[in-house]
C-alpha positions as CSV (number, residue, x, y, z in Angstrom):
1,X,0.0,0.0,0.0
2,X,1.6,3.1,-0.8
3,X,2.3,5.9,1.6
4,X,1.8,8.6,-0.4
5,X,-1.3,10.8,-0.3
6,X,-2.9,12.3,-3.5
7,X,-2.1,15.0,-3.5
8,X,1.6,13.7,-3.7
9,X,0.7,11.9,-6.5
10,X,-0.6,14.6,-8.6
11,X,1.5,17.0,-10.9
12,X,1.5,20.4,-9.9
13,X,3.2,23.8,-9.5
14,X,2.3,26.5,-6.6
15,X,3.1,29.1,-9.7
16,X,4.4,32.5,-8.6
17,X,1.5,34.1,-6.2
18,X,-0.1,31.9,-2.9
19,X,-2.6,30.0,-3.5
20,X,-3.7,26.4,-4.2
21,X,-1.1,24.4,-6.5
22,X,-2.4,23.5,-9.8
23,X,-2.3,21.0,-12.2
24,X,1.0,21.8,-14.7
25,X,-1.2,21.0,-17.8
26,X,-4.9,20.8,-18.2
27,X,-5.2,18.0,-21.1
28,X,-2.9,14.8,-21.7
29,X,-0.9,15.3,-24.9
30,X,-0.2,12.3,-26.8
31,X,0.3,11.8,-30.8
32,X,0.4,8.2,-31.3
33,X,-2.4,7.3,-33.5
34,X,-1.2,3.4,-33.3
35,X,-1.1,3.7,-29.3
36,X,-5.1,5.1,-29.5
37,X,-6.2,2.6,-32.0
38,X,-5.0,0.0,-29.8
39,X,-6.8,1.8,-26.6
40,X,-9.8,1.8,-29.6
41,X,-8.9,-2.0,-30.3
42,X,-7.8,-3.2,-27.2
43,X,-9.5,-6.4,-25.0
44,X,-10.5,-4.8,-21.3
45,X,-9.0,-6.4,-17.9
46,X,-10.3,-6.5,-14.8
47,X,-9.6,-3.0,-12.8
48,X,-7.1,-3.8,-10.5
49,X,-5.6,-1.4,-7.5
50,X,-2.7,0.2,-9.2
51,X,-3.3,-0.4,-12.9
52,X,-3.5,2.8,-15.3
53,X,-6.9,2.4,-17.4
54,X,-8.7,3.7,-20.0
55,X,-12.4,3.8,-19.0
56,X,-13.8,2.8,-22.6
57,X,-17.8,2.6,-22.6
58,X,-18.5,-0.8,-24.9
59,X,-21.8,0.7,-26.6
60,X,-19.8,3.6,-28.4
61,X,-15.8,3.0,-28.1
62,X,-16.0,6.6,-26.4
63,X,-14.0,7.0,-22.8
64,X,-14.6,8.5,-20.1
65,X,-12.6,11.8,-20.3
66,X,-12.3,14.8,-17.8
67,X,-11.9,18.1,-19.7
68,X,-12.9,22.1,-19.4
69,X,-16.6,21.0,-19.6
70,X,-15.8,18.4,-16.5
71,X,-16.7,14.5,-17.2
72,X,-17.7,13.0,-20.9
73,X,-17.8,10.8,-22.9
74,X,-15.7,11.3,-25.7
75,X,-13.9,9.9,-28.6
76,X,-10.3,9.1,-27.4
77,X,-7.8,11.3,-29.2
78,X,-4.7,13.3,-28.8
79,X,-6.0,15.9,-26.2
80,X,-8.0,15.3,-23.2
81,X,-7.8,13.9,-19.7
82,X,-8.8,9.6,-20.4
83,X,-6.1,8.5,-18.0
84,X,-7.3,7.2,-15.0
85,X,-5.1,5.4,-11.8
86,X,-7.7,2.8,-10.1
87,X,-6.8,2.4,-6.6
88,X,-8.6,0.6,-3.3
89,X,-9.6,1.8,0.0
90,X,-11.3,-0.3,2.0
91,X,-12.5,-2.7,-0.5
92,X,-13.9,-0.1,-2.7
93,X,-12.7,1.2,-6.3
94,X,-11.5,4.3,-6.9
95,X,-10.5,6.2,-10.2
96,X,-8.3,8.7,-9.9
97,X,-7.8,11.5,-13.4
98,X,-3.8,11.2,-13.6
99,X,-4.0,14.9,-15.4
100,X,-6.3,16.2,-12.3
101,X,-5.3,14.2,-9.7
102,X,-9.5,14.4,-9.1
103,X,-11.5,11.2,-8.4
104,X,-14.7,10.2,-10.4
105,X,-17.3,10.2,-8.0
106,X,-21.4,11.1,-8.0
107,X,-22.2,14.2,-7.9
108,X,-26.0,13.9,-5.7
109,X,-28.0,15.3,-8.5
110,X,-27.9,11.8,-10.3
111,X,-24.8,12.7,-12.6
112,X,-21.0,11.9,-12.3
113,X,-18.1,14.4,-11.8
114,X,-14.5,14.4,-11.0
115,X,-13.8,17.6,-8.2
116,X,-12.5,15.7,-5.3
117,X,-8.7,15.2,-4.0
118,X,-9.9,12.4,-1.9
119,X,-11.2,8.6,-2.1
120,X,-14.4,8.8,0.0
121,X,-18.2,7.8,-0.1
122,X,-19.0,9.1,-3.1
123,X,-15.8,8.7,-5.0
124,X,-16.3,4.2,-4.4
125,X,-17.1,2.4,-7.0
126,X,-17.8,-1.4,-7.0
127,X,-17.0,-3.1,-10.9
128,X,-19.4,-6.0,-11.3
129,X,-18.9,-8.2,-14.1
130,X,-20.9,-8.7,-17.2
131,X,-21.4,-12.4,-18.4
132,X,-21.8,-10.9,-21.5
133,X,-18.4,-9.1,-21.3
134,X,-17.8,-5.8,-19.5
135,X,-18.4,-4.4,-16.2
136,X,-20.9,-2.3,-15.0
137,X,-20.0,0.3,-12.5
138,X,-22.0,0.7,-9.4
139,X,-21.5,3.7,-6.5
140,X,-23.2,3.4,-3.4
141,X,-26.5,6.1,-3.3
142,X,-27.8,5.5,0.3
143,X,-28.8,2.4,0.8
144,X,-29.2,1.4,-2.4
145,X,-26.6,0.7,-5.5
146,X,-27.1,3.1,-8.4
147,X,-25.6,1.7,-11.8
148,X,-23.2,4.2,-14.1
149,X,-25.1,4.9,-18.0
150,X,-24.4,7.3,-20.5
151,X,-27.4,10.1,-20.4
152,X,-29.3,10.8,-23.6
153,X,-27.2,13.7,-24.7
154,X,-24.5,10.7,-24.9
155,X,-21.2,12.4,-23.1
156,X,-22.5,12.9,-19.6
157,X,-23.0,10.3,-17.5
158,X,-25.5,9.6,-15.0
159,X,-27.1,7.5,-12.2
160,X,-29.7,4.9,-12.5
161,X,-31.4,2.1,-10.6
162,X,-32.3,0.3,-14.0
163,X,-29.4,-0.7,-16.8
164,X,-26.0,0.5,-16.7
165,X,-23.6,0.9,-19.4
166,X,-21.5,-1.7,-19.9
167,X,-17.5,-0.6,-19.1
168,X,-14.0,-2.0,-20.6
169,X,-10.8,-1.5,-18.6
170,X,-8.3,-0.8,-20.9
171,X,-4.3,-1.1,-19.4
172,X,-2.3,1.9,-20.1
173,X,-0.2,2.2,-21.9
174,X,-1.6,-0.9,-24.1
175,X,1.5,-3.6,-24.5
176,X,1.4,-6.3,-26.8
């Protein structure tokens, strides 16, 4: 288990006046069109503590993606924040944005968002598996488990009681 607290763990600068640190970029940056086809392409795993994913949303190929306009559900491409470190507390999954250093969590108004430094309540996530493949993504809402879809504008996400999206854990970067 590491010892290292998130904040730790994120990349930041305090710039030149006081103030919170901030993130050194705002986007990823990558421009290797073989490494996202095969993010595109690639066979999910099973999210695992310490493993760097691509959350890729079987339906539509799109990922989930934290960027200006918070979290989507986007196409993956050069720009944007689809890098995600999964990591455990207490039996529950976390997904932190590696960009951000923010956890996907629920947001109480029955959508998703990414604001929090810290792996709580409503950043856990249980991954339940599919026998059809995938994994559907589950947070706790009370007492009751509310299931991760993609809204009907298709790049927010929200909460549901009913059927879920179905979710592929893509290994970053993709090897082999």
């Amino acid at each position: 288990m590491s010892t290292k607290s998130d904040d730790e763990c994120s990349s930041t600068t305090a710039g030149m006046s006081p103030g919170p640190a901030t993130p050194t970029y705002s986007t990823s940056f990558f421009d290797d069109k073989d490494s996202l086809h095969a993010v595109e392409t690639s066979q999910g795993i099973v999210p695992w503590q310490g493993n760097d994913l691509v959350i890729r949303e079987r339906g539509s190929g799109k990922v989930i993606t934290m960027g200006i306009d918070g979290v989507q559900l986007k196409k993956i491409g050069p720009m944007g924040g689809w890098h995600w470190k999964c990591v455990e507390h207490d039996g529950w999954l976390g997904f932190r944005n590696v960009v951000s250093g923010r956890y996907l969590g629920h947001n109480n108004k029955g959508g998703f968002h990414a604001l929090q430094t810290h792996h709580k309540g409503w950043e856990s996530f249980v991954a339940k598996a599919n026998p059809y493949g995938g994994y559907e993504l589950l947070t706790i809402h009370g007492w009751k488990f509310m299931k991760m879809r993609v809204a009907k504008d298709g790049l927010t996400l929200e909460e549901t009681d009913g059927k879920g999206a179905l979710w592929d854990f893509v290994k970053y970067p993709v090897t082999g």
